[in-house]
C-alpha positions in Angstrom: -32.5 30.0 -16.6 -29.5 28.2 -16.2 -29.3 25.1 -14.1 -26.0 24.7 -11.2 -24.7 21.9 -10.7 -24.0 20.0 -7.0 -20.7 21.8 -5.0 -20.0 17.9 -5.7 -19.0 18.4 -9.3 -17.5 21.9 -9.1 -13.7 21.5 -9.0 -10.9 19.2 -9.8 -10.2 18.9 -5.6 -14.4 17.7 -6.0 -12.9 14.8 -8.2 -9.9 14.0 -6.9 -11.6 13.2 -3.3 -14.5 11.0 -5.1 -11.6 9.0 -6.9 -9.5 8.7 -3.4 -12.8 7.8 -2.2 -13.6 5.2 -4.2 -10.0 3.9 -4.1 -9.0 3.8 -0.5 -13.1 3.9 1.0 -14.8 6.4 3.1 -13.1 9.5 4.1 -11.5 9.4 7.6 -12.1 11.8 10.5 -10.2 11.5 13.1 -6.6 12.5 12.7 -4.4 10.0 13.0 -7.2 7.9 10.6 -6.0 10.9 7.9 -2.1 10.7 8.4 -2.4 6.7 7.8 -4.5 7.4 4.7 -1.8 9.8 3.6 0.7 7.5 4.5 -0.7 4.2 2.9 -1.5 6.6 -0.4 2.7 7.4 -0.4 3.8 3.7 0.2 1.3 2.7 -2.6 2.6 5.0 -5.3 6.2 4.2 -3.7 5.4 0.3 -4.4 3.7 0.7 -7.5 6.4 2.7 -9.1 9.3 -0.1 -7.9 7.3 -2.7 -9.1 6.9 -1.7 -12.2 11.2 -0.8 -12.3 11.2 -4.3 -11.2 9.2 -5.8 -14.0 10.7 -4.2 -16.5 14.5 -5.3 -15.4 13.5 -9.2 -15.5 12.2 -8.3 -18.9 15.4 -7.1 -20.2 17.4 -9.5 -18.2 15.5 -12.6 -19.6 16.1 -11.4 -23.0 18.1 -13.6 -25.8 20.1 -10.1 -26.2 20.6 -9.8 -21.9 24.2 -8.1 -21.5 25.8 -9.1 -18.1 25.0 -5.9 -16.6 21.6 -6.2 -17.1 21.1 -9.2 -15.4 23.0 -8.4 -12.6 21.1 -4.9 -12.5 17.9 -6.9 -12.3 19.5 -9.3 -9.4 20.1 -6.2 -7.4 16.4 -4.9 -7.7 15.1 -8.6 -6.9 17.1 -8.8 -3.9 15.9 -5.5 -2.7 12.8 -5.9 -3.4 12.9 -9.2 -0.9 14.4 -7.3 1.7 12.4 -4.3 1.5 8.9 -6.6 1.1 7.9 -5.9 -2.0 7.9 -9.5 -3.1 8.6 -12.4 -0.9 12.2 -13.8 -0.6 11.6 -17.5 -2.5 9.7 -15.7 -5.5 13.0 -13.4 -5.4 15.1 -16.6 -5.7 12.9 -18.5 -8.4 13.2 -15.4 -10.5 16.7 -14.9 -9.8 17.6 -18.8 -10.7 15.4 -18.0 -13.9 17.6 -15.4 -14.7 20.7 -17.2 -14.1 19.4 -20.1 -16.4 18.2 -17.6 -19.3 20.7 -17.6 -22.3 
């Protein structure tokens, strides 16, 4: 006889809302509760993909072998980052001045 598993474990969708779950905390129910978990799920993603743009432009800019362009590439993203809010407008600065002093 073969044994059946919960509906819990039965799909990928079964998954996907145990890891949103876990991520985000209990499912909502009222409506709006669900178009603010959607939206806070989009900015996320949003955020963590510029961040990680972001990183990896001061990276290259603070190379030894930084051309010009890269560094002013990376100013650009720190700068919009700061107005956007992704990272506060001093720490855009600091890292900005650290480029500007890297050789």
């Amino acid at each position: 006889m073969a044994t059946t598993l919960p509906r819990l474990w039965e799909g990928a969708s079964a998954l996907r809302d145990i890891t949103s779950a876990r991520e985000f905390g209990p499912v909502p129910r009222i409506a709006s509760a669900k178009k603010n978990l959607r939206k806070t799920k989009t900015a996320t993603a949003r955020n963590r993909a510029q961040r990680s743009t972001l990183r990896t432009a001061l990276k290259t800019a603070k190379a030894a072998s930084a051309s010009p362009a890269e560094k002013l590439k990376a100013t650009q993203l720190l700068d919009r980052a700061a107005r956007k809010g992704l990272i506060h407008k001093n720490a855009a600065a600091r890292q900005k001045s650290s480029i500007a002093k890297a050789k």
